[in-house]
KOLZASE-536919 format. One record per residue (C-alpha): residue in one letter; x, y, z. Coordinates in Angstrom, 2 decimals, decimal comma, m for minus. Layout:
<sites>
 r      px      py      pz
 A       X       Y       Z
...
</sites>
This chain:
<sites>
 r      px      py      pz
 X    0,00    0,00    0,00
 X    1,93    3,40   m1,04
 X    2,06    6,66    1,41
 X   m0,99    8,25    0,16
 X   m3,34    4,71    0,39
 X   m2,14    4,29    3,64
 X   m3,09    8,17    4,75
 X   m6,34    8,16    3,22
 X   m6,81    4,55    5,15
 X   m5,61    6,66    8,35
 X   m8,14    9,32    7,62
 X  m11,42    6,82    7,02
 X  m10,23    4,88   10,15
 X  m10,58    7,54   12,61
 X  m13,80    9,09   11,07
 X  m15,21    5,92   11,43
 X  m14,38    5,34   14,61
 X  m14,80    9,04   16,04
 X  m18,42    8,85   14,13
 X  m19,09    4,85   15,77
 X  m18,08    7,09   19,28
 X  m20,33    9,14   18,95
 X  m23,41    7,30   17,59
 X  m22,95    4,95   20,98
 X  m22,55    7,23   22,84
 X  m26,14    8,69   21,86
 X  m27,38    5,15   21,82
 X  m25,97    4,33   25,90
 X  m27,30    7,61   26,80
 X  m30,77    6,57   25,53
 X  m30,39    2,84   27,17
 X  m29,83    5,09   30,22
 X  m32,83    6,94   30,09
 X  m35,24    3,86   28,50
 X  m33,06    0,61   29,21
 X  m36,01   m0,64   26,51
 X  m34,89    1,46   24,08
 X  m34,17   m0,15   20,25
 X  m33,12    1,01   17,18
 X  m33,10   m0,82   13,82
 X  m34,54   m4,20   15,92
 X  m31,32   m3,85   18,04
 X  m31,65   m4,12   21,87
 X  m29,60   m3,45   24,92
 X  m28,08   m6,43   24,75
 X  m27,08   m6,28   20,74
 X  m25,29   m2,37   21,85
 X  m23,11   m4,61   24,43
 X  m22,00   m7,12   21,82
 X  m20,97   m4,06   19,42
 X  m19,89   m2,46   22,50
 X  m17,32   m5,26   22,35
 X  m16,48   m5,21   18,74
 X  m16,03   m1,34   18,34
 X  m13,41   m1,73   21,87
 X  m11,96   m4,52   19,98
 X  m11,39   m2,64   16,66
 X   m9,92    0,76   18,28
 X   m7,77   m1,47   20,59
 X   m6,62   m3,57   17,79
 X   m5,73    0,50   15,74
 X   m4,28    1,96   18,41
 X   m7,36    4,16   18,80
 X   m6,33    5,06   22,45
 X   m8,62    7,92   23,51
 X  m11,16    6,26   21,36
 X  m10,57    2,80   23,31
 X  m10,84    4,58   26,56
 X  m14,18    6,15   25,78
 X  m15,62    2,97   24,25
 X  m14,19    0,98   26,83
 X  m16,50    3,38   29,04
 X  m19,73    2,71   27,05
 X  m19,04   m1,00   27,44
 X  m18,87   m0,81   31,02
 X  m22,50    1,03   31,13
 X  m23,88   m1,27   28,69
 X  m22,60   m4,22   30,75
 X  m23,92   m2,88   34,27
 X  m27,37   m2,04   32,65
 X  m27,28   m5,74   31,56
 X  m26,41   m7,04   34,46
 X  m28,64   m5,27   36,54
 X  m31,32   m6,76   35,09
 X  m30,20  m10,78   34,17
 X  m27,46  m12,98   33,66
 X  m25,97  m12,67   30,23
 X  m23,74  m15,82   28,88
 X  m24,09  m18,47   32,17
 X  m27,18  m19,47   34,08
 X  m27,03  m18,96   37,91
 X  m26,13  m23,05   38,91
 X  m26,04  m25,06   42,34
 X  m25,58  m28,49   43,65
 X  m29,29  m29,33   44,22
 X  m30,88  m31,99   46,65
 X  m33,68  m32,25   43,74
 X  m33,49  m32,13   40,01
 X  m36,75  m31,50   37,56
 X  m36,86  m31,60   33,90
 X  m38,93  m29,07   32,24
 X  m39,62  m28,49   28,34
 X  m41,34  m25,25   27,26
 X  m43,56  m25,73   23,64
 X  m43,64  m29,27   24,43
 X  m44,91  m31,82   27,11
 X  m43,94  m31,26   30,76
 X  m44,66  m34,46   32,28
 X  m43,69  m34,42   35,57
 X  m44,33  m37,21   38,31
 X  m46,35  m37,12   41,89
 X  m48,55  m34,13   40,96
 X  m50,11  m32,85   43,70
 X  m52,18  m30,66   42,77
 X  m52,39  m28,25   39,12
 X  m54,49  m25,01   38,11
 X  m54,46  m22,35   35,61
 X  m53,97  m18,28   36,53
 X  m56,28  m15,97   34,46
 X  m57,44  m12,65   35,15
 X  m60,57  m11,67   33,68
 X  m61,41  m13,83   30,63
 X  m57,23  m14,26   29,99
 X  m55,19  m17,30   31,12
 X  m52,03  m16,66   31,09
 X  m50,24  m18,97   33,26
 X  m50,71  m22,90   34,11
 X  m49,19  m24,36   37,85
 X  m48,33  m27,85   39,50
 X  m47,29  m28,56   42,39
 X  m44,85  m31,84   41,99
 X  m42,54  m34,37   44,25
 X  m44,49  m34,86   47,56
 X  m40,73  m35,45   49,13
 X  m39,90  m31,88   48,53
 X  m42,85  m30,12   47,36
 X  m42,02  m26,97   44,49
 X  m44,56  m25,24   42,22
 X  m43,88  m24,93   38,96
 X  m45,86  m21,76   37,13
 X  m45,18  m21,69   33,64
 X  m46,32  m18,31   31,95
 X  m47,01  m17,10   28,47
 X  m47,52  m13,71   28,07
 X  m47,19  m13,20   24,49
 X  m50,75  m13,15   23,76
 X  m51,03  m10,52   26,61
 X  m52,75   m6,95   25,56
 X  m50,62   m4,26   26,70
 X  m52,94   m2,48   28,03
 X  m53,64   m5,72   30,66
 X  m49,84   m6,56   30,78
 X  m48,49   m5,07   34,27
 X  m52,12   m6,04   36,15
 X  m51,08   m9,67   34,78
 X  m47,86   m9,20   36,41
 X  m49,83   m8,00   39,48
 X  m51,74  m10,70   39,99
 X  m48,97  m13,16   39,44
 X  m46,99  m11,12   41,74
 X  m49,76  m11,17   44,24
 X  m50,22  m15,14   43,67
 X  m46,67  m16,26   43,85
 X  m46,08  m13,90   47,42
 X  m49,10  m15,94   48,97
 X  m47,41  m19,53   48,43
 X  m45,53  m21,40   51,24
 X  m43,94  m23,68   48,83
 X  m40,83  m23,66   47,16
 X  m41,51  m22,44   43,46
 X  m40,28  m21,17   40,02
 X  m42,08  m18,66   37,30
 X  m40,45  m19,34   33,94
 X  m41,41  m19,11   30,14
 X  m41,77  m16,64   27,71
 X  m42,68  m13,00   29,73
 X  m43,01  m11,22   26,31
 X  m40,63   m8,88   27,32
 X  m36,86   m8,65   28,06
 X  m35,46   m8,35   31,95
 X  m34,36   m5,23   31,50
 X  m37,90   m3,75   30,67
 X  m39,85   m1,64   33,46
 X  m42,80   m3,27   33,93
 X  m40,62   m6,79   34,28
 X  m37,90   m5,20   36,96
 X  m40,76   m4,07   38,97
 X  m42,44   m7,29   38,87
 X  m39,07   m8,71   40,04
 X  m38,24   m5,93   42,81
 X  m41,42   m7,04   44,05
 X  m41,72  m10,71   44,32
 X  m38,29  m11,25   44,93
 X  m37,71  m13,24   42,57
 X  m34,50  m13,76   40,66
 X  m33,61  m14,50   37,12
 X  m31,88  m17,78   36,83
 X  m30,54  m18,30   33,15
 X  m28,61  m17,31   30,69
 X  m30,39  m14,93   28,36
 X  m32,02  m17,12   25,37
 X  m32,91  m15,72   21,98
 X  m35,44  m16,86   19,21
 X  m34,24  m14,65   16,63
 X  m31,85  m11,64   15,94
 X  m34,47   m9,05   16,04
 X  m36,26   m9,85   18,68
 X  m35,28   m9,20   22,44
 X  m34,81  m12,37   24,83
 X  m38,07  m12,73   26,59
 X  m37,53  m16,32   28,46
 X  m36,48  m16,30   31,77
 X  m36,72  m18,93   34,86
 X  m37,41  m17,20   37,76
 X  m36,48  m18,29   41,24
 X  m35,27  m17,76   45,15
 X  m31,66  m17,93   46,15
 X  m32,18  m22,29   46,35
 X  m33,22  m22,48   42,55
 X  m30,65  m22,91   39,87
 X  m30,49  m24,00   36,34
 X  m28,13  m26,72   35,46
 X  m28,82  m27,17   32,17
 X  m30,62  m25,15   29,11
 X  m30,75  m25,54   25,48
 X  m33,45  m24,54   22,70
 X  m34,19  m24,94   19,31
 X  m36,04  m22,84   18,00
 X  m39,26  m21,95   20,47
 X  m38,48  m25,37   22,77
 X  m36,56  m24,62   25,35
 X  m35,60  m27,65   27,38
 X  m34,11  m26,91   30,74
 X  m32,78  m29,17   34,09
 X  m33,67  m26,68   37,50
 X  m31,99  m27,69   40,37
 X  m33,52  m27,02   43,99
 X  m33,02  m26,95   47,32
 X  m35,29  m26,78   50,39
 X  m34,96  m24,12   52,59
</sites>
């Protein structure tokens, strides 16, 4: 490459990356103010991953200012993330008790004690057993795709209100419609209690992780893989 290819290489190099600076810069500051903020079908977590990449590149140029501030809007992106869920690993322990559950696809699940559905008004939006008489756990498993948004937190509510009246061990889990790092979910959260145990799980590129297994500090998640819309998990559990 002769002196002038090189310069002009030089020049388009740090445009891009002063102009990629800036644009994420914009982009964190709006994930600050709406962490449910999107652009283009990208999500919080898609700005980490770039996040990542940009760091990556400037490192990898010498970009050192540059570096420093995207090494910055990582570190937001990351805490906003992590605030809300875990990211790569699911949250594991050695359990006393193991269950096998399988979301868009039987459940089958042995000593049931007893089973219902939740529904408020005319909508159902969540089906519960209560398995293994030797350690007793509820299992709610909760769609909430199908939910209007205009009924969406008072479904929340009422599973919120349902799950704080159990004396049982239990987990929530299945598709929420909405990623952890929404409002309405971190409220629902803050207020049950309630933890999310895996690692975040995506259907498709464009649309943000809405599966999560919910539990207490003796539930843990072992195992999880999908294809497609199945999700097949092994939760771990302990009684406290």
């Amino acid at each position: 490459m002769g002196y002038l290819s090189q310069k002009k290489h030089k020049v388009r190099e740090k445009v891009f990356f002063i102009a990629a600076t800036v644009v994420m810069t914009l982009v964190t500051l709006a994930l600050l103010i709406n962490h449910e903020f999107s652009f283009l079908g990208l999500n919080l977590f898609h700005f980490y991953c770039i996040s990542w990449l940009l760091l990556i590149g400037a490192v990898a140029a010498r970009k050192l200012v540059i570096g420093i501030l995207l090494g910055i809007i990582l570190l937001v992106n990351y805490v906003l993330l992590a605030m809300s869920t875990n990211i790569f690993f699911s949250d594991s322990i050695k359990g006393d008790y193991h269950i096998n559950v399988t979301y868009k696809g039987i459940s089958e699940y042995d000593k049931v004690l007893s089973k219902g559905i939740l529904m408020v008004g005319q909508t159902s939006f969540a089906e519960y057993a209560v398995i293994n008489e030797e350690a007793p756990i509820m299992l709610i498993k909760v769609d909430l795709n199908s939910v209007d948004k205009d009924k969406y937190a008072l479904v929340l509510q009422s599973l919120r209100n349902f799950v704080m009246k159990q004396n049982v061990e239990l987990v929530v889990w299945g598709d929420f419609g909405v990623p952890a790092w929404s409002k309405v979910f971190r409220d629902f959260i803050d207020a049950s209690g309630l933890s999310v145990k895996n690692r975040l799980i995506f259907y498709g590129f464009s649309k943000a992780p809405s599966f999560y297994i919910l539990g207490y500090s003796n539930i843990g998640v072992n195992n999880i893989t999908h294809i497609g819309s199945e999700v097949k998990a092994t939760i771990d559990y302990n009684i406290l």
